[in-house]
N, C-alpha and C positions, 0 to 999 in steps of 0.2 A: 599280851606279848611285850609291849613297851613295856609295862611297870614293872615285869620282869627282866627286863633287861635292863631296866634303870638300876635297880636293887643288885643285879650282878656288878652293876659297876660301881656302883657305891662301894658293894664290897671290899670289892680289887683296892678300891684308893684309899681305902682307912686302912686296908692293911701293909699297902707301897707306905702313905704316911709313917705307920709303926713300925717298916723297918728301918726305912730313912735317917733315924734318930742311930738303929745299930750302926750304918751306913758311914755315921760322919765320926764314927770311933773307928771301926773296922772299915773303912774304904776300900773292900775289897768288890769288884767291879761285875766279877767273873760268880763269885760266891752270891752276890745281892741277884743275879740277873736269873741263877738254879732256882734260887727259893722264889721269884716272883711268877717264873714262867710257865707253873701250872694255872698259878689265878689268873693271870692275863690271857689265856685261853678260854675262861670261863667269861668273859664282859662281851661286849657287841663286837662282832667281826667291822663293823664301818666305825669305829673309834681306833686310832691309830695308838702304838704303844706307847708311844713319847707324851702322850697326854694323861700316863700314869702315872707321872712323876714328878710327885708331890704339887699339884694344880685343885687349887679348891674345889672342892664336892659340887660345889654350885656351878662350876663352868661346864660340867660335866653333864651331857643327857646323851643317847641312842643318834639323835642327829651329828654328821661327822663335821667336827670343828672347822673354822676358819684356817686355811692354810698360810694365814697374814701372820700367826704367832710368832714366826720364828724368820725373818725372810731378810730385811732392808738388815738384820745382824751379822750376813754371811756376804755382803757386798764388797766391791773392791775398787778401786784403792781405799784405805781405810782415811776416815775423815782428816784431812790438812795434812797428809801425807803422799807418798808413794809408795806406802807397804801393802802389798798383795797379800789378801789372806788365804791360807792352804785351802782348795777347794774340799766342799763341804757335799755331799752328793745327799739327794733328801732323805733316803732310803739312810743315811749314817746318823743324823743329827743326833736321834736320842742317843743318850750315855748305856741306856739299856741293849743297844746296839753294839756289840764288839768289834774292835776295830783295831788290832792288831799294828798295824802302817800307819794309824794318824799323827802324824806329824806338823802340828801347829806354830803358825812362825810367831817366832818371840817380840813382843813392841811394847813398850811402853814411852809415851811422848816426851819431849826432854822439858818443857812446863811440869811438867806431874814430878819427873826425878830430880828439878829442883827447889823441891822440900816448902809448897807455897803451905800455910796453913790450914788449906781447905784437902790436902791429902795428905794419904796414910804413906809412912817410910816404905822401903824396900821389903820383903818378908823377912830376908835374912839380915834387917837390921839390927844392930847390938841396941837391947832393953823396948823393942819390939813386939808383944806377945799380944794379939788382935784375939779375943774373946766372940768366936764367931757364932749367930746362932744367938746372943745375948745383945742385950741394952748395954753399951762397953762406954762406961763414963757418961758422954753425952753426945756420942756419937751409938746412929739405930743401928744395927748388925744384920737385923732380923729381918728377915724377908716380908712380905705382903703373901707369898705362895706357900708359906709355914716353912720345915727344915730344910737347907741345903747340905750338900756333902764337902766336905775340907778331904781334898788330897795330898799328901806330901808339903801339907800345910799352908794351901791355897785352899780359896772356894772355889766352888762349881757352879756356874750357869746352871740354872735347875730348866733353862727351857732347852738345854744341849748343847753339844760344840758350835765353834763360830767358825773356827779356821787359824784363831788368834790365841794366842794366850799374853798372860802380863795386863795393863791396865788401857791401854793406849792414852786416849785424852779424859781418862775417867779419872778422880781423883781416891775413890776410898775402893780395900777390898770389898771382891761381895756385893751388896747391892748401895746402889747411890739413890738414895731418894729427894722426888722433885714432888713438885706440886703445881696442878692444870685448872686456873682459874677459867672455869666458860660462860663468859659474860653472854646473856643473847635479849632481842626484844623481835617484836612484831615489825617488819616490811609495811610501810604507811605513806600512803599518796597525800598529797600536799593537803588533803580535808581532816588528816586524822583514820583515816579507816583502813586498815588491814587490808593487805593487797596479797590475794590470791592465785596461785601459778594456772595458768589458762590449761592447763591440759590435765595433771592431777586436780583441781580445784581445790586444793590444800592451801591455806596460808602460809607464807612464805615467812621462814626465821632469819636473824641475822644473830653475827657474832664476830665480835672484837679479835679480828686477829694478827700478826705484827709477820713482819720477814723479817728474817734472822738475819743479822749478817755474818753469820759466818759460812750458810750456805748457800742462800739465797732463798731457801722457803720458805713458805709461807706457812705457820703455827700457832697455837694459842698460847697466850704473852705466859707463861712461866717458867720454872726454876727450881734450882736446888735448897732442900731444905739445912738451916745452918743449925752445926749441934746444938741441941737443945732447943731448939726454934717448934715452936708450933706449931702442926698444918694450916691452922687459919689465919696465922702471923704471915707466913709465904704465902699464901694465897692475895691474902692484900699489898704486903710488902711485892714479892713481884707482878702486880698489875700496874701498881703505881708508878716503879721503874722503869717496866717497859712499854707500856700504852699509856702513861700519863708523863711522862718526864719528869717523875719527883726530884731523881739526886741532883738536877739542873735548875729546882725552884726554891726562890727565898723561903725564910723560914716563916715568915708572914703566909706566903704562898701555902706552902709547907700544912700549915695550920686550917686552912681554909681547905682546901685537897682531903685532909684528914678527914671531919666532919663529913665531905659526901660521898668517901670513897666508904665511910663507914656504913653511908646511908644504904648505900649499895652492896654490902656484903650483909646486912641484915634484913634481905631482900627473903622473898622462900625461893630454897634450894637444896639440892641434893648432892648425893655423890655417885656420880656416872660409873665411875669406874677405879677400883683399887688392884693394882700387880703391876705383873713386868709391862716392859713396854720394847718395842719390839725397835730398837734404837742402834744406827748405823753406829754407834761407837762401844756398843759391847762389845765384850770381850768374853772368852771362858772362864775368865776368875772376876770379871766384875760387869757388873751390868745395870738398866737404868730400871729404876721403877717408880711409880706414881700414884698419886691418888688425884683424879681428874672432880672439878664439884662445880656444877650448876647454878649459876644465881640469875635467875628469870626476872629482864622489869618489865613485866608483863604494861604497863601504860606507856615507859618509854620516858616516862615526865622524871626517872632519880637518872638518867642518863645525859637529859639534858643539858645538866648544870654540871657534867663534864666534859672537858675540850681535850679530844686524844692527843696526844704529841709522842712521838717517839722518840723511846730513849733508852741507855743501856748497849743490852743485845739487840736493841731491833733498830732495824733501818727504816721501814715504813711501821706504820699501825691505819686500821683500817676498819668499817662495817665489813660482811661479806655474806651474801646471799648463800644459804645452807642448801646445797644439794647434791648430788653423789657423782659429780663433777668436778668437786674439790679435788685438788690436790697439796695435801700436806705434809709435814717432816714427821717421821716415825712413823705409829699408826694413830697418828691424831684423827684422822679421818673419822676411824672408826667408833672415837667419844664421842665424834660429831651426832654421828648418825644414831646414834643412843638416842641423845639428846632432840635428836628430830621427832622421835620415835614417842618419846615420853612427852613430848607435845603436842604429839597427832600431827607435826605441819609437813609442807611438800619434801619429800628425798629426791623421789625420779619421778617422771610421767605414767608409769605404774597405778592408777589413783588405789589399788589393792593391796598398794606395799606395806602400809600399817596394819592390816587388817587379821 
């Protein structure tokens, strides 16, 4: 029975994908919604419909997803403002949903509309014309979740409405991508030996994480990726910024930081997790996405011979003890707990939570 209900939804979502593509020529909302709603009849009655639309094959199984997808982007007041976003009721969010009365308040931040180089003009600006859905010079366009839909010459939040439209404090149409260094090591009592949580008896993880200042929480230290930058460029570039205080060290300094920060991202490591990110400053035409990547020093000894200092965006930087008592900005949380996961160590007092 699961593997056929797996197969059902598989189905559904290669064929949402294939139209997707019509979708972002013909943006027609009412027509996309006729032709999808006999197949989305056919998938698991406990998979909600908004998670048909266009979300990798792989997030997708019979168990009913995380309702964290889509949440801290429908909050209010919207970040370093006082603009209230039009409420959003959960039952509307997907686009597959018709919604006749929605009425999204218009914002974009006055930073963004004066023209810094890290964002996109106006849509209706003259010699303007953003190639969505492509690689547009040396700026990404393209999503991490595959195609988006452009209406009236916006894109669309492919995770649904927010409440908002325009950019607010985002800089590029469409999607803005960042990149999630997760430094972690083992929890070790002053002999050297891995210190185990008294109730799971799971070894305890840590991991480098900074307070933001500009809301006061607490996250793992990255950043937006600059065009043409490399993922693994920002991933060392912003750890060094923000949990090491590079832009504030000599070039002597500078040089010496280099060699062990490098010692450290040639560490073994993985990538937690690649798409949206469920981030108080989306918007319906631009939103935040990531690729989050693991570097384990599993002895502890390539960390030594670095001294955190905070810097940049962040006000503090810190170790922090991994358990499902964090509380972080976005759903960073939820890299965490990956991350916990893929090393067997303590989440909750659960000791079956891995298992």
């Amino acid at each position: 029975m699961a593997r056929c209900c797996l197969v059902r939804t598989v189905t559904v979502v290669s064929l949402t994908v294939t139209l997707s593509a019509v979708a972002v020529r013909y943006p027609n909302c009412r027509l996309l919604n006729s032709l999808l709603r006999p197949f989305r009849e056919l998938a698991c009655s406990s998979v909600p419909a908004h998670w048909f639309h266009f979300y990798p094959v792989s997030m997708l199984s019979c168990n009913k997803p995380s309702e964290k997808t889509h949440n801290k982007a429908l909050t209010s007041p919207y970040p370093g403002s006082t603009v209230e976003r039009s409420k959003v009721p959960t039952d509307k969010v997907s686009w597959l949903v018709e919604w006749e009365n929605y009425n999204p308040v218009e914002y974009t931040a006055a930073p963004v509309l004066a023209g810094p180089t890290w964002a996109d003009p106006q849509i209706s600006a003259r010699n303007f014309s953003p190639k969505f859905n492509e690689k547009d010079g040396h700026v990404e366009r393209r999503s991490l979740w595959g195609l988006y839909e452009v209406e009236n010459g916006r894109p669309r939040n492919p995770a649904g409405r927010t409440g908002l439209v325009g950019r607010g404090l985002l800089g590029r149409w469409g999607p803005n991508h960042a990149a999630d260094p997760i430094i972690t090591r083992w929890k070790r009592d002053s002999s050297g030996n891995k210190i185990a949580h008294p109730v799971s008896g799971k070894n305890i993880l840590q991991f480098i994480a900074i307070e933001r200042k500009d809301c006061g929480e607490w996250a793992i230290p990255g950043g937006m990726v600059d065009p043409g930058e490399k993922i693994s460029a920002t991933l060392k570039r912003e750890f060094s910024e923000e949990a090491l205080n590079s832009l504030q060290k000599s070039r002597a300094e500078k040089e010496e930081m280099e060699k062990q920060v490098n010692s450290l991202f040639n560490l073994e490591h993985f990538v937690v997790y690649k798409g949206y990110v469920d981030d108080p400053r989306n918007t319906d035409n631009a939103w935040m996405e990531t690729e989050a990547v693991n570097y384990h020093d599993e002895s502890g000894e390539t960390m030594e011979n670095l001294l955190l200092e905070a810097g940049d965006d962040a006000g503090k930087v810190r170790w922090v003890d991994i358990s499902e008592k964090l509380k972080l900005y976005a759903n960073h949380v939820d890299f965490i707990k990956l991350v916990a996961e893929k090393w067997g160590a303590h989440w909750n007092e659960d000791s079956d939570c891995h298992k």
